[in-house]
C-alpha positions, -999 to 999 in steps of 0.1 A, spaced: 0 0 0 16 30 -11 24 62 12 -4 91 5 24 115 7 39 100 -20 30 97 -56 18 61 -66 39 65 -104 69 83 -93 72 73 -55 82 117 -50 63 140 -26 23 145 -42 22 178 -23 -13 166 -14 -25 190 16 -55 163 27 -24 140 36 -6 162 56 -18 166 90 -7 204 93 -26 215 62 -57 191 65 -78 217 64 -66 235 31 -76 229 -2 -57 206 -23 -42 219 -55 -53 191 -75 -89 210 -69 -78 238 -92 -64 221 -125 -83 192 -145 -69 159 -146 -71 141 -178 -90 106 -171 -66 86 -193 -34 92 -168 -52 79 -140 -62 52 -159 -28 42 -168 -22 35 -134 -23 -3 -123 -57 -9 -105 -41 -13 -69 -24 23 -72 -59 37 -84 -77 59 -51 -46 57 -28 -24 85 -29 -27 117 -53 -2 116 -83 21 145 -79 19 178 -102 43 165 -124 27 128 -130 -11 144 -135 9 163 -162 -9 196 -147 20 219 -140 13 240 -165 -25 241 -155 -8 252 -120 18 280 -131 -9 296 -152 -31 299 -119 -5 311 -95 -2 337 -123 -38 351 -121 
């Protein structure tokens, strides 16, 4: 079972707030970009719902520099 801290393709930090205790109560970044469907489903089925992909994985980084911008 992977770490939820961790991104389940790359193993580096997801920068998921929800699974850090200190910034539970924040918003998660991945609720401000749109992840396309067919990179989560290229995941292998035991990875799928455990731990966020990180920016980089949910190939959304540009999705997140052009709202940090605004």
């Amino acid at each position: 079972m992977p770490d939820n801290r961790h991104c389940p393709a790359c193993g580096a930090p997801n920068q998921c707030s929800l699974a850090d205790p200190a910034r539970a109560t924040q918003a998660c970044w991945c609720y401000t970009v749109t992840i396309d469907p067919a990179v989560l489903q290229a995941l292998p089925a035991e990875l799928r719902d455990k731990a966020c992909l990180c920016p980089r994985c949910a190939a959304v980084e540009e999705q997140l520099r052009a709202s940090a911008a605004d």
